[in-house]
N, C-alpha and C positions, 0 to 999 in steps of 0.2 A: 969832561968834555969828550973823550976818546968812546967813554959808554954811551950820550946820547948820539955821537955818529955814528956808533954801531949797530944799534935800534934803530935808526931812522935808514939806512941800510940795507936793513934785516925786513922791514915792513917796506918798502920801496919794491926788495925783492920775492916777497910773497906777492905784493901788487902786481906786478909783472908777470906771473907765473898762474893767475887765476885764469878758465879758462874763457873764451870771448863768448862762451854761449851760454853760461852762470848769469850772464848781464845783458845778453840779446833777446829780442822775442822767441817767443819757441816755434820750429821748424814745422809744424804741421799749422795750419789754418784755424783760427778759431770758431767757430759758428757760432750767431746768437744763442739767446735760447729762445725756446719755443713759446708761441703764445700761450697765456692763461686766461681761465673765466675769471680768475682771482684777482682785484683790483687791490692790487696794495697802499690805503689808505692811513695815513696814520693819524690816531685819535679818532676811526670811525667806531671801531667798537664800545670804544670808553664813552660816548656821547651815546649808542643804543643801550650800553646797560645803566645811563645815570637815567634817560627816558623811560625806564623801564622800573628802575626803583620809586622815580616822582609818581607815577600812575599807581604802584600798588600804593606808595604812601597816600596820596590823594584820597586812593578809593577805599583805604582804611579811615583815614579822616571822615572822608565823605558820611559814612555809614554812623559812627559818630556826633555828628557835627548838629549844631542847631541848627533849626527850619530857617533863620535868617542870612547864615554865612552857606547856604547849600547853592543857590546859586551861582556864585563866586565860585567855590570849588570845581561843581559840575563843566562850567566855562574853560577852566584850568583845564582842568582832566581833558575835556574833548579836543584842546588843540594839542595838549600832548598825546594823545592818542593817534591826530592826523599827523602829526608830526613822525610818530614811530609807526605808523603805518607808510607813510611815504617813502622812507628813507630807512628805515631798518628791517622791515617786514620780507623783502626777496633777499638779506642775508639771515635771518637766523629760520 
């Protein structure tokens, strides 16, 4: 009993003894930070490199493909195309 009032004591009295500005804001002004061009988006990159892998895939298919599913693909391809031209093309 004598040891855990001793500890509790002992940490009571380092408690006291920290000083008031370890746990206050700090004394000079913070300033924002400055504006960027840089939109920080998350999961926008990961959506221009999977648009980016479907088009080379497509257009490797494509070139492959029988004259009946061409079509189909071609279709495919050209909205992912407008798709990463809209939206990924003035980042990469």
């Amino acid at each position: 009993m004598l040891k855990n009032c001793a500890y509790a004591l002992l940490l009571l009295g380092m408690a006291a003894t920290l000083p008031l500005s370890a746990v206050a804001a700090p004394a000079a002004p913070q300033n924002a930070p400055g504006i960027s061009h840089i939109v920080p988006v998350q999961g926008y990159g990961e959506r221009c490199h999977w648009l980016r892998e479907r088009i080379r895939e497509l257009e490797a298919r494509l070139y492959y493909s029988p004259p009946g599913e061409r079509p189909r693909l071609e279709r495919r391809l050209a909205e992912y195309r407008g798709e990463f031209r809209g939206a990924c093309r003035r980042w990469y």
